[in-house]
C-alpha positions in Angstrom: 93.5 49.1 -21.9 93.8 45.2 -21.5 92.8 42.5 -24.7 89.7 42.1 -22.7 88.3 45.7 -22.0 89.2 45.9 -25.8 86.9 43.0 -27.2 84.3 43.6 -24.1 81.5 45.4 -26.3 82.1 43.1 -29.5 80.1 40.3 -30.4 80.6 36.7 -30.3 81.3 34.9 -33.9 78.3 32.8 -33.0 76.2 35.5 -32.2 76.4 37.8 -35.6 75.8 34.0 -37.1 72.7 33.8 -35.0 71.2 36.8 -36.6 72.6 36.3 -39.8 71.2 32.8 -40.0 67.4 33.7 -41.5 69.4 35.4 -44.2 71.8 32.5 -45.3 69.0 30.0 -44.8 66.4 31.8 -47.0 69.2 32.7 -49.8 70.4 29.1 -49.6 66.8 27.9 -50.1 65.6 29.8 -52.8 69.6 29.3 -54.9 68.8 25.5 -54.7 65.4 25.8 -56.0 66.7 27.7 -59.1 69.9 25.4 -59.5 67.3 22.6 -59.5 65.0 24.2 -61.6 67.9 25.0 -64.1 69.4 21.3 -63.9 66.5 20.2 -65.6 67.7 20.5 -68.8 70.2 17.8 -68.3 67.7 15.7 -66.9 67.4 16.0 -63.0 64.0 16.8 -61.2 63.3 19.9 -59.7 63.2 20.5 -55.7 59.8 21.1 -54.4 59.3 24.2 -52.5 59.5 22.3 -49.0 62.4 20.1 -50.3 64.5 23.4 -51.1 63.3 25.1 -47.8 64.9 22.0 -45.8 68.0 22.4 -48.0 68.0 25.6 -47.3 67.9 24.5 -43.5 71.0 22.5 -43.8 72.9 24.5 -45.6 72.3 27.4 -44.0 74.1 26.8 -41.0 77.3 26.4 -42.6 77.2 29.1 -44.9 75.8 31.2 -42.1 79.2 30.3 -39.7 81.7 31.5 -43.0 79.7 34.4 -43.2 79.4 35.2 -39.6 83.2 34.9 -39.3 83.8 37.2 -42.0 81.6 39.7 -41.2 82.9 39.5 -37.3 86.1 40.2 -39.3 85.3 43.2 -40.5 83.8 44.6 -37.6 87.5 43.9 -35.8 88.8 45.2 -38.5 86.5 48.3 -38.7 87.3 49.1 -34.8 90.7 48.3 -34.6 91.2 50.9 -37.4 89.4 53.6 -35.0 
């Protein structure tokens, strides 16, 4: 069996980020609206909902690529060991 016919049926590291995105992007969103809500008491505003939500947006992607990869990881790592 070639490299190829081997990784055939696996998924793309983009694509397990694709559906892993509306994950990272809500969990980023709602951690920034409590570390903002918690930085209050050394004096910073809070996030508004919408200001955490397009946080969440931004840093979604990012953590949603680390996370991909390690998950792809562990998938190669899973069927490799079958």
């Amino acid at each position: 069996m070639t490299e190829h016919d081997k990784n055939s049926g696996r998924w793309p590291v983009w694509a397990v980020a694709a559906v892993l995105y509306p994950l990272a992007m809500g969990a980023a969103a709602v951690n920034l609206f409590f570390l903002f809500l918690m930085l209050q008491a050394v004096g910073l505003r809070s996030l508004t909902p919408i200001e955490a939500i397009v946080g969440g947006i931004v840093l979604g992607v990012p953590f949603t690529w680390i996370t991909g990869k390690w998950i792809h990881g562990l998938i190669v790592q899973a069927e490799d060991d079958a």
